[in-house]
C-alpha positions, 0 to 999 in steps of 0.5 A: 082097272088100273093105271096104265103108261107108255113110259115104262116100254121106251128108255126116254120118250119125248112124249108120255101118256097115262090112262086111268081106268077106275072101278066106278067105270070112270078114266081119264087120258093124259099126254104130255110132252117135253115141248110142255104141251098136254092134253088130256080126255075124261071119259067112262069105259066099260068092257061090254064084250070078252076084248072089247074097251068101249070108252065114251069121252066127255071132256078134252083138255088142253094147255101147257105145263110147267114145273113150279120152285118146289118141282111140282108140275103147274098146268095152264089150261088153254081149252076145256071141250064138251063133247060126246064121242063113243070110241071102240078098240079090241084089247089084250092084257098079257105079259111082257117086259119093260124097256128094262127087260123086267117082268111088266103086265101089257095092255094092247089095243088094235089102234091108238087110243088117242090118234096123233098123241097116243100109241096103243100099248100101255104098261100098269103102273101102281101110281101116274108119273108125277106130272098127271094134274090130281083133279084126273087122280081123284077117282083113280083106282087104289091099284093093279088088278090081276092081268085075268080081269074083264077089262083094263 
């Protein structure tokens, strides 16, 4: 449960991606870029196998985002899917280290979570880059776990 951002592992991406994997068995995925494009997915998730992340998203979001007079992130959203689509990757938590060469807990998985935006490593974060819309933050997680946990 948790958190969970590529930031941390790459000194300055042009692209960002944050999970969210809540205790209730709710997530969320958010993508943003620096061309200002985002998307993002809201899903539930189980760990029904030792390693294994079964995920089933149910809505895709998609716009553009900007940053408003008081620094704050404004999103315009462009499109809003239903869908039912069931996704299954084998995962890791182990530990590892930032870009920084600091001490950080890593979520791995077999293959992107999302293809085309995504990569399938991930770092825990105690709270999203400031840019993740609150309405993909109201379920969230209060914070890390320990890295021995039954999923992420």
């Amino acid at each position: 449960m948790g958190i969970w951002a590529e930031r941390p592992l790459y000194q300055s991406p042009p692209e960002d991606a944050t999970l969210g994997f809540s205790s209730d068995g709710t997530g969320w995925m958010y993508w943003a870029s620096w061309s200002t494009g985002f998307e993002a997915q809201v899903f539930t998730w189980s760990a029904r196998d030792a390693g294994v992340l079964v995920v089933r998203v149910h809505t895709e979001l998609g716009g553009t985002w900007s940053m408003d007079d008081r620094k704050r992130s404004v999103h315009d959203m462009e499109t809003v899917e239903l869908i039912d689509a069931e996704l299954t990757w084998k995962y890791q938590i182990v530990t590892g280290v930032n870009y920084l060469g600091e001490p950080a807990v890593i979520l791995h998985l077999d293959h992107p979570f999302t293809e085309g935006l995504t990569g399938n490593t991930f770092s825990r974060v105690i709270e999203p880059g400031p840019h993740v819309p609150l309405p993909l933050l109201e379920n969230r997680n209060e914070g890390p776990t320990d890295p021995g946990n039954q999923g992420p």
